[in-house]
C-alpha positions in Angstrom: 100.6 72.4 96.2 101.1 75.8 97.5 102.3 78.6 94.9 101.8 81.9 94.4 102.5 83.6 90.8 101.8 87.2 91.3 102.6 90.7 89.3 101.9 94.2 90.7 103.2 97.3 91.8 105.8 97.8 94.9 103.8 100.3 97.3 107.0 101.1 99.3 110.7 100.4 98.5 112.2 97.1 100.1 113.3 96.8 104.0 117.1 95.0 104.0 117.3 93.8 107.3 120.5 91.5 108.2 119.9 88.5 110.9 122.0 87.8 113.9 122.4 84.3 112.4 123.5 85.9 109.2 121.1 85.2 107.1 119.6 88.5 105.0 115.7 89.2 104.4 114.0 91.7 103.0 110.3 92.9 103.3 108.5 95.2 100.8 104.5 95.3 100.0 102.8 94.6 96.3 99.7 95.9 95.0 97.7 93.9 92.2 94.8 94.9 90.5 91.6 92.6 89.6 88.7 94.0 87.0 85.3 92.2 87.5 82.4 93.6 86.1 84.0 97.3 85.2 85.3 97.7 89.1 89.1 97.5 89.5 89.9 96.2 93.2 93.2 96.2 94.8 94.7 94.1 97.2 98.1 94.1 99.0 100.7 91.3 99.9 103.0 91.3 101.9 106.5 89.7 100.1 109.3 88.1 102.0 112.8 87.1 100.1 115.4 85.5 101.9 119.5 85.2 101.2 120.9 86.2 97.4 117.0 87.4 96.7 116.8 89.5 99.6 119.9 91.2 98.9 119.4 91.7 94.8 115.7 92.8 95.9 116.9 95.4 97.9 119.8 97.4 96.0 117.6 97.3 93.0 113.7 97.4 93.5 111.8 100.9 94.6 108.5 101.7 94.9 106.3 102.1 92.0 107.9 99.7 90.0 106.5 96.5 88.3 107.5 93.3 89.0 106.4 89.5 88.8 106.9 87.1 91.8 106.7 83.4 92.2 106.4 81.8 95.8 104.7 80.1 98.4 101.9 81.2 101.2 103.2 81.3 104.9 101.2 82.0 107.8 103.2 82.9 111.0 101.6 83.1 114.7 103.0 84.3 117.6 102.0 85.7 120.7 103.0 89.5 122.2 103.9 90.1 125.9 100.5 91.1 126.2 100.0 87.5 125.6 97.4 87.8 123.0 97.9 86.0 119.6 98.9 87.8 116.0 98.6 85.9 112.9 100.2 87.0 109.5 100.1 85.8 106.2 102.8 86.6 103.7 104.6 85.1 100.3 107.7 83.7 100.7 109.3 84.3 97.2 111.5 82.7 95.4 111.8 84.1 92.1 111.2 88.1 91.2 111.6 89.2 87.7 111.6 92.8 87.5 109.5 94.3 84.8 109.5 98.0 84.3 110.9 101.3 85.9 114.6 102.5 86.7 116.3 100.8 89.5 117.5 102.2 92.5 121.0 102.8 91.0 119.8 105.4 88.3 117.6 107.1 90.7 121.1 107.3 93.2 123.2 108.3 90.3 120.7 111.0 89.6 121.0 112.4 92.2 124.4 112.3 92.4 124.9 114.6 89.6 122.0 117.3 90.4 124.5 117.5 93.7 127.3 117.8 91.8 125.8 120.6 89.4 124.7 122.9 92.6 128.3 122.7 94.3 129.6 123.5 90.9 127.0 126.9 91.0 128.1 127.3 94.3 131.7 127.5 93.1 131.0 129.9 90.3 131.4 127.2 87.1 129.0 126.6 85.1 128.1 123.3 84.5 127.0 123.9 80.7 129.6 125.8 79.4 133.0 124.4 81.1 135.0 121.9 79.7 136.1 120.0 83.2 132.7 120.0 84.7 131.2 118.0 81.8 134.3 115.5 82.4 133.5 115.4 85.4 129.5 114.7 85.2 129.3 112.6 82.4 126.0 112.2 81.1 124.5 115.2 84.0 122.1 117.4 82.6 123.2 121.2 82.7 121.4 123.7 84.9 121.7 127.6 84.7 124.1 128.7 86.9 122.1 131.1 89.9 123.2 134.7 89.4 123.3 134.8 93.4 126.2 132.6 93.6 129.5 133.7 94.4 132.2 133.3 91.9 135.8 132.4 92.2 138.2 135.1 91.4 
């Protein structure tokens, strides 16, 4: 029987890559953590996900966040132009539950907002104090408006 059940950390958000045959896969690292005897050692996998997976795994996991895996060991060989011979062993998942942390989408939506707040400085409103600029950024946190910036007459 070959399965894997892991939970860790993503060390670096996911890679979406699309295939010429269609098919979509994505390819992101996990760290997990073993304590023996009062040392913590960590050790990295590499994760593949393939199709619906790849693409939910993608918009939605980022680095630093926790998650729990289920899948199988796969060793791949091939040979470079070089002609000499690469081995690499990854899990091929088929089930991630996400655990902890904000996805993508809060951190894009953040950001969003902090962009909108600095144009709106740069157009002389303040984004506490006027009415159409909290309508506008809806849940936006204010920021001071910067004395330096030029304001509409």
């Amino acid at each position: 029987m070959n399965r894997v059940l892991l939970t860790g950390r993503l060390t670096r958000d996911p890679e979406l890559r699309s295939l010429p045959s269609g098919k979509t896969v994505t390819n992101f690292s996990l760290a997990t953590n073993e304590y023996r005897g009062g040392e913590e050692r960590t050790e990295y996998h590499a994760i593949v996900t393939w199709d619906r997976l790849a693409q939910i795994c993608g918009q939605f996991l980022g680095k630093g966040q926790l998650v729990s895996l289920e899948g199988r060991l796969q060793t791949r060989r091939w040979e470079d132009d070089a002609k000499q011979k690469h081995y690499r062993t990854e899990i091929v998942a088929n089930n991630v539950e996400m655990l902890s942390g904000r996805r993508k989408k809060d951190y894009a939506a953040e950001t969003a907002a902090q962009a909108l707040e600095t144009q709106a400085e740069v157009m002389g409103i303040d984004p506490v104090d006027d009415e159409d600029f909290e309508s506008l950024a809806e849940g936006a946190e204010g920021v001071e408006a910067d004395e330096t910036a030029p304001v509409a007459a």
